[in-house]
KOLKOLFI-328812 format. One record per residue (C-alpha): residue number from 0; residue in one letter; x, y, z. Coordinates in pm, 1 decimal, m for minus. Layout:
+------+------+----------+----------+----------+
! resi ! resn !       xx !       yy !       zz !
+------+------+----------+----------+----------+
!  NUM !    A !        X !        Y !        Z !
...
+------+------+----------+----------+----------+
REM end
This chain:
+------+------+----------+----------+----------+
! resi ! resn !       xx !       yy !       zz !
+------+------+----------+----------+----------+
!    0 !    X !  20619.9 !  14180.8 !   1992.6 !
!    1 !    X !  20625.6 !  13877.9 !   2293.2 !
!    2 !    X !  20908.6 !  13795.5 !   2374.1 !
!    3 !    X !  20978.4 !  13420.2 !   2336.6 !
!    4 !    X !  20919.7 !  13158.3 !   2646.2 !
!    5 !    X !  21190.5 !  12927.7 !   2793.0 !
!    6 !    X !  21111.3 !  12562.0 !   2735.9 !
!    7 !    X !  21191.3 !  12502.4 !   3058.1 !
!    8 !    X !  20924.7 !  12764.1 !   3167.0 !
!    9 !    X !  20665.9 !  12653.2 !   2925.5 !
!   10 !    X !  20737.7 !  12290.3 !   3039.9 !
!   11 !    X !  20663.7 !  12394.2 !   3410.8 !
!   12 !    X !  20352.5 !  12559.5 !   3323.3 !
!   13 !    X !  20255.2 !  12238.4 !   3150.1 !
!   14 !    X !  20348.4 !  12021.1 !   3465.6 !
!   15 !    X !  20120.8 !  12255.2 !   3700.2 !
!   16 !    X !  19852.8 !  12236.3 !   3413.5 !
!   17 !    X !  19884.6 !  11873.6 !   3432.3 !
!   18 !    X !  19842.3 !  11873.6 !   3821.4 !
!   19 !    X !  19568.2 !  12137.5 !   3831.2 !
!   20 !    X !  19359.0 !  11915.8 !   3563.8 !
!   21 !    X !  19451.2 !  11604.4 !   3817.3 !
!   22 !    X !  19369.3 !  11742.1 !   4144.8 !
!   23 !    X !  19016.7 !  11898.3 !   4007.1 !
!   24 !    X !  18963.7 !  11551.3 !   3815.2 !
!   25 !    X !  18996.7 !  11388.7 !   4202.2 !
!   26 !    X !  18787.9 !  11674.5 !   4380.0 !
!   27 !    X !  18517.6 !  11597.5 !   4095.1 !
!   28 !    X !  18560.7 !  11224.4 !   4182.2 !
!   29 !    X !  18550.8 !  11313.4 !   4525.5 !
!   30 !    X !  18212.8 !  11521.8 !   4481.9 !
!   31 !    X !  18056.5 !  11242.3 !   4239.6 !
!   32 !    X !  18107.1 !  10990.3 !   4545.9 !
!   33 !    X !  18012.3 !  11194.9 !   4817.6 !
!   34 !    X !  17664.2 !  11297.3 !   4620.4 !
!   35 !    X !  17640.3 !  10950.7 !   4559.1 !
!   36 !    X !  17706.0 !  10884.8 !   4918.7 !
!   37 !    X !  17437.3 !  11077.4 !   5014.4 !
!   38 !    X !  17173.2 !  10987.3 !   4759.0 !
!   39 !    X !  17212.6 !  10617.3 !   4912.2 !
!   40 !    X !  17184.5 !  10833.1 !   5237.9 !
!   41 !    X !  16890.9 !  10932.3 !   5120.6 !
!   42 !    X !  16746.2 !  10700.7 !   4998.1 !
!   43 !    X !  16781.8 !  10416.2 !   5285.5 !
!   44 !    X !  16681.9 !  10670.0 !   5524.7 !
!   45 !    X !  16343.0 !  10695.3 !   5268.3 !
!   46 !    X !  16341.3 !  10337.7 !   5268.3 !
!   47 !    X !  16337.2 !  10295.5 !   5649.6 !
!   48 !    X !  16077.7 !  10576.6 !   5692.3 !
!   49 !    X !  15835.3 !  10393.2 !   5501.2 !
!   50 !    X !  15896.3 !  10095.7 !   5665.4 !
!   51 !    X !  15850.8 !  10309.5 !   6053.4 !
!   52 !    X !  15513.2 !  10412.9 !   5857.8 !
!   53 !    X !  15429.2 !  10090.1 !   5757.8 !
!   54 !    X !  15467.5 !   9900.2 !   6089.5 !
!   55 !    X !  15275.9 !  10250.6 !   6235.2 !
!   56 !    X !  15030.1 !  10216.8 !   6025.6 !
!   57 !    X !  14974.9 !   9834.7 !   6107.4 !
!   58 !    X !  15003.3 !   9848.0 !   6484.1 !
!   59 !    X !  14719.3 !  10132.5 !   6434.3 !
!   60 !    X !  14475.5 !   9901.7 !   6260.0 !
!   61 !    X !  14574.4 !   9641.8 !   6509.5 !
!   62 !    X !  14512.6 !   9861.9 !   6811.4 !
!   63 !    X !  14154.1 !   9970.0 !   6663.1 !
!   64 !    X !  14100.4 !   9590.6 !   6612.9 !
!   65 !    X !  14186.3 !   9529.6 !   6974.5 !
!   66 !    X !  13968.8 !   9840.5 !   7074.8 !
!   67 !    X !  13677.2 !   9679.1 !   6907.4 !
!   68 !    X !  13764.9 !   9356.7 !   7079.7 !
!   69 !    X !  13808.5 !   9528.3 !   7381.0 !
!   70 !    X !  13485.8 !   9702.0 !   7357.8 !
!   71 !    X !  13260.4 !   9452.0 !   7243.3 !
!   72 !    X !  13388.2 !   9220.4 !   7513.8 !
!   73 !    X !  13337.4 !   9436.0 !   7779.9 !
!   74 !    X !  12948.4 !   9498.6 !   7672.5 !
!   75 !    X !  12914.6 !   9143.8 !   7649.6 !
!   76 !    X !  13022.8 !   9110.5 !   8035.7 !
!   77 !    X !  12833.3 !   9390.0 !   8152.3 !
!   78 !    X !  12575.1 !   9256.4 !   7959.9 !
!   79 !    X !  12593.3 !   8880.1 !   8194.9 !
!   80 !    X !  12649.3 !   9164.6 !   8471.3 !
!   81 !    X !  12306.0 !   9241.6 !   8416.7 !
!   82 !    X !  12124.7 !   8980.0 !   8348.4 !
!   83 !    X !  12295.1 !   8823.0 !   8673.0 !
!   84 !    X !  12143.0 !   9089.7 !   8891.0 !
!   85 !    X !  11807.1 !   9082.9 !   8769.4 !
!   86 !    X !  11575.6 !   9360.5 !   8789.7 !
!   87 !    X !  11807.9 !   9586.4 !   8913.7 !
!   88 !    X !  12056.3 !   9519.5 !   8649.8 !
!   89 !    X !  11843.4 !   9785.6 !   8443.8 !
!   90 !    X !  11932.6 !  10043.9 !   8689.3 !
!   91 !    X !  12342.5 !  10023.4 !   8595.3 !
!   92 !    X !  12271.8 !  10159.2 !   8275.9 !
!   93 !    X !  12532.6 !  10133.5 !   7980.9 !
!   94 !    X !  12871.3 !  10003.7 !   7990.5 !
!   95 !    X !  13106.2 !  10273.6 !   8169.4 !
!   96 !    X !  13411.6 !  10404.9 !   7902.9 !
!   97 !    X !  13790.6 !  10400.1 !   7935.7 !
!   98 !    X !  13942.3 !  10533.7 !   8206.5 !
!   99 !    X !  14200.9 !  10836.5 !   8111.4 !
!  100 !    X !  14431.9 !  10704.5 !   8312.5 !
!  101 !    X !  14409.1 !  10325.0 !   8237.3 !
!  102 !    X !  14720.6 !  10172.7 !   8144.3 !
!  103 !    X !  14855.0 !   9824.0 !   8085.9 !
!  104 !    X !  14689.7 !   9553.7 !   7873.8 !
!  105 !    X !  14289.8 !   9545.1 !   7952.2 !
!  106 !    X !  14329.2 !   9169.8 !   7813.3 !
!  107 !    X !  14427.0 !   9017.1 !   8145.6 !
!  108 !    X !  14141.0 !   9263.7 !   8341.8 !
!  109 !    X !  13870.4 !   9128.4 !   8111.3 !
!  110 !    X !  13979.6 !   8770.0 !   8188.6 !
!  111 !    X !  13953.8 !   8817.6 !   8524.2 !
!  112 !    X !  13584.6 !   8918.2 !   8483.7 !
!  113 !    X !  13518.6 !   8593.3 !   8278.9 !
!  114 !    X !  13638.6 !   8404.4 !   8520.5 !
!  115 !    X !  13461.7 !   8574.9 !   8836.7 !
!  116 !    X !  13135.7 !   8593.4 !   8633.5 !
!  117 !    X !  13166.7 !   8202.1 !   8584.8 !
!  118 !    X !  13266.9 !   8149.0 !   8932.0 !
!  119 !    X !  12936.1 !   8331.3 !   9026.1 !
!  120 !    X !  12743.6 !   8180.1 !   8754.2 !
!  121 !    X !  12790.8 !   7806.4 !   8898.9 !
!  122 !    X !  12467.1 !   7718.5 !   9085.1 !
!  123 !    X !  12502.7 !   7611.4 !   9453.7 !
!  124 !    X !  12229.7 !   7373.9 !   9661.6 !
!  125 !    X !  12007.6 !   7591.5 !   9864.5 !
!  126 !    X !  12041.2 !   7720.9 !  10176.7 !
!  127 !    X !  11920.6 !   7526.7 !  10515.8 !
!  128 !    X !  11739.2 !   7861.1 !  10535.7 !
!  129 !    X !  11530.9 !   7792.0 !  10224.4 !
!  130 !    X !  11362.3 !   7462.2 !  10404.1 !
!  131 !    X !  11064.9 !   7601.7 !  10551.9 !
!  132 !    X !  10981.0 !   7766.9 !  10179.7 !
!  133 !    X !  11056.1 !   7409.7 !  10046.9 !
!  134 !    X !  10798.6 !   7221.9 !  10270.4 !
!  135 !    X !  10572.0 !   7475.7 !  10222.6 !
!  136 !    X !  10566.5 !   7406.0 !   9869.9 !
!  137 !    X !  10550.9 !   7025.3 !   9951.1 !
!  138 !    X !  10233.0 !   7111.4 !  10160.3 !
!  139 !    X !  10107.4 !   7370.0 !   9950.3 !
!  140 !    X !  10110.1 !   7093.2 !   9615.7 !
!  141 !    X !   9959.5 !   6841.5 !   9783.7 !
!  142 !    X !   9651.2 !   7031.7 !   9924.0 !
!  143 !    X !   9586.5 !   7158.9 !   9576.7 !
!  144 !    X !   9632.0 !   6844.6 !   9417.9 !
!  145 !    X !   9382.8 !   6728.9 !   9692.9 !
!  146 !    X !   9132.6 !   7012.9 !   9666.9 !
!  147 !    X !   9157.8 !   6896.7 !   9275.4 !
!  148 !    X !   9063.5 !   6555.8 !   9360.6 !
!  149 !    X !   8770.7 !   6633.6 !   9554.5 !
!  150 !    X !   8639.6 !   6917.2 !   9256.1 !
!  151 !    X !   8683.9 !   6574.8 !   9023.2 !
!  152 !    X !   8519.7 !   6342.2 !   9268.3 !
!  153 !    X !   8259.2 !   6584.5 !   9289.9 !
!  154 !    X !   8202.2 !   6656.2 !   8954.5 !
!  155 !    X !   8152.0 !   6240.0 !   8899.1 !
!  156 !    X !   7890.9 !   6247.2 !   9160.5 !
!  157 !    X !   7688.3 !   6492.0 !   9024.0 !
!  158 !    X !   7735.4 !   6365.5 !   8641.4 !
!  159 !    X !   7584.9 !   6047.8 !   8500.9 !
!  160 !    X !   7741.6 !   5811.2 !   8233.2 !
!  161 !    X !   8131.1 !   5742.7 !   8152.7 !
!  162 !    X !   8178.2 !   6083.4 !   8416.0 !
!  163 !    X !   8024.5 !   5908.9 !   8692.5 !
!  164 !    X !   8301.6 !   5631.8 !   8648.0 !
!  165 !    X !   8616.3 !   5795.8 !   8532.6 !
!  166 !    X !   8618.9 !   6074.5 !   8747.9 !
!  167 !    X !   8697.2 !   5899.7 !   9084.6 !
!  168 !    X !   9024.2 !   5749.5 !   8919.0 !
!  169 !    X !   9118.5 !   6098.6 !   8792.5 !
!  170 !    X !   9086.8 !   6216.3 !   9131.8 !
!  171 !    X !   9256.9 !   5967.8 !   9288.9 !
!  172 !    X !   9544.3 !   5953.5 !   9046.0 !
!  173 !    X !   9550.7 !   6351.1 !   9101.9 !
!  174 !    X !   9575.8 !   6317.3 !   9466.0 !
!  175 !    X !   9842.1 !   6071.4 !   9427.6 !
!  176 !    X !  10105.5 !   6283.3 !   9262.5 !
!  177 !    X !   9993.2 !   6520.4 !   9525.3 !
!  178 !    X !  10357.2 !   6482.5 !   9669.6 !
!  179 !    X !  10525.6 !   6575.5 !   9369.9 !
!  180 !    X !  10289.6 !   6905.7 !   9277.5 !
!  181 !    X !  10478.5 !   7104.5 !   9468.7 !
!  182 !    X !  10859.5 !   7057.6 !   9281.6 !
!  183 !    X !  10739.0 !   7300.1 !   9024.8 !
!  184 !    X !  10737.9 !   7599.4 !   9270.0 !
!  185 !    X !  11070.7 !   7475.2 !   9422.5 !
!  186 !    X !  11204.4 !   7483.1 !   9111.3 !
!  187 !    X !  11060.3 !   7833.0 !   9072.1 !
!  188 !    X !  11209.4 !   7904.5 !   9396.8 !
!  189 !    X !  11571.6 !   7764.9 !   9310.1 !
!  190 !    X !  11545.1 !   7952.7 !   8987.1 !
!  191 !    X !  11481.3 !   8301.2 !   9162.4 !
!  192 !    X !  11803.7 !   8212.4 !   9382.4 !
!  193 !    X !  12037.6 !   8093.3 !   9157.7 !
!  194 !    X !  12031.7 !   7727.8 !   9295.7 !
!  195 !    X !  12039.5 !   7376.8 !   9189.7 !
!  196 !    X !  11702.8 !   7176.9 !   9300.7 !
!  197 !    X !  11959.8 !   6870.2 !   9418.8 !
!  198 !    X !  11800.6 !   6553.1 !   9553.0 !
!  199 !    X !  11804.5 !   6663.1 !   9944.7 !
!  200 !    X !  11543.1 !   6976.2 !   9858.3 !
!  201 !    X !  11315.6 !   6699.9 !   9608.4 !
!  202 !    X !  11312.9 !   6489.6 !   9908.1 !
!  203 !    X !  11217.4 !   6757.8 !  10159.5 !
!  204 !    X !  10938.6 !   6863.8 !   9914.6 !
!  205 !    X !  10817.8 !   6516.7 !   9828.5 !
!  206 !    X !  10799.4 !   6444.2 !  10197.7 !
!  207 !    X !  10608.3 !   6699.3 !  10298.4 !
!  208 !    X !  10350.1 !   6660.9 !  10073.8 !
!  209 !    X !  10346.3 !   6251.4 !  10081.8 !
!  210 !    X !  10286.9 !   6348.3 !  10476.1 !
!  211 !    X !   9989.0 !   6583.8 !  10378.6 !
!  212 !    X !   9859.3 !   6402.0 !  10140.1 !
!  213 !    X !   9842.8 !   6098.4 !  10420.0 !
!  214 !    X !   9690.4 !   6332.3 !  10643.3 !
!  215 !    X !   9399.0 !   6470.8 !  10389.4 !
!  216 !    X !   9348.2 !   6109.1 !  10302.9 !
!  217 !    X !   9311.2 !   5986.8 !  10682.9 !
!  218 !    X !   9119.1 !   6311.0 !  10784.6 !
!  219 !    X !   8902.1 !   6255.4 !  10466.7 !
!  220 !    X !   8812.8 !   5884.4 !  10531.8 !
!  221 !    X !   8666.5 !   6015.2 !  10862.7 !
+------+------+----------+----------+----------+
REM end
């Protein structure tokens, strides 16, 4: 049979019970709080990679947005490229891609097309070197307007009636804008060079042909 235990003994073995139950009790607390430690971990660290995908995911619609901006821009200014140059605009083709090796903002760059493509768009007066074209348009109106009169005058003569009478006028009111005949091809001609017709040019062409008409008047009368 067992022998019977000291109190004293079985009160010691109740005392390191007591602190075995209590120490495991804490290192359970301890475990709770450090799984619940990390499940807040966790979970913010969840949280914040959702948010990192969320802003990614907006900055990469943003940046195709801007690509399309980018792109549609630039076709739009090599588009006024080519339409500046004229016939040989056709011969530059599409708009060139991006560059590999491009970097910065292309905001600024396309900018500073816009604003050299308007500097180049502004119209200037023409050229000194442009005045012989511009009185030969001035001479060049008048005669016609002239050689129109005398076809009119002409065709009175040789008609009968109302003809006979309303002709003459219309030739003489034909060879009396003469002078101004020729500003259409001037205008033509400023068109061609990017130029304004400004009042100096109108006055170059109106003068020559007021002079030519004078002079197909005078030589006429003879």
């Amino acid at each position: 049979m067992n022998e019977p235990v000291a109190s004293e003994t079985y009160a010691a073995q109740l005392r390191r019970l007591a602190e075995l139950t209590a120490r495991v009790a804490a290192q359970r607390a301890e475990a709770h709080t450090w799984y619940a430690q990390q499940c807040a971990a966790a979970e913010r660290a969840v949280a914040d990679a959702a948010e990192e995908v969320r802003r990614a995911e907006a900055e990469a619609v943003e940046a195709r947005a801007q690509v399309e901006r980018v792109d549609a821009e630039a076709a739009h200014l090599w588009g006024q490229l080519r339409a500046r140059t004229g016939a040989g605009g056709r011969r530059l083709g599409d708009p060139p891609g991006p560059a590999r090796d491009a970097t910065g903002d292309p905001v600024p760059l396309l900018h500073g097309v816009r604003e050299l493509l308007d500097r180049t768009r502004q119209p200037g007066e023409l050229p000194g070197s442009a005045n012989p074209l511009l009185v030969a348009c001035g001479v060049g109106g008048a005669a016609v307007a002239y050689a129109l009169g005398l076809a009119a005058r002409a065709l009175g003569h040789g008609s009968g009636g109302d003809l006979a009478v309303g002709m003459p006028v219309l030739a003489l009111v034909i060879t009396l804008l003469g002078p101004l005949v020729g500003l259409a091809p001037a205008r033509l001609l400023a068109d061609r060079r990017h130029a304004v017709l400004t009042p100096r040019p109108m006055l170059l062409v109106a003068g020559a042909g007021l002079v030519t008409t004078l002079l197909l008047l005078t030589l006429g009368a003879r």
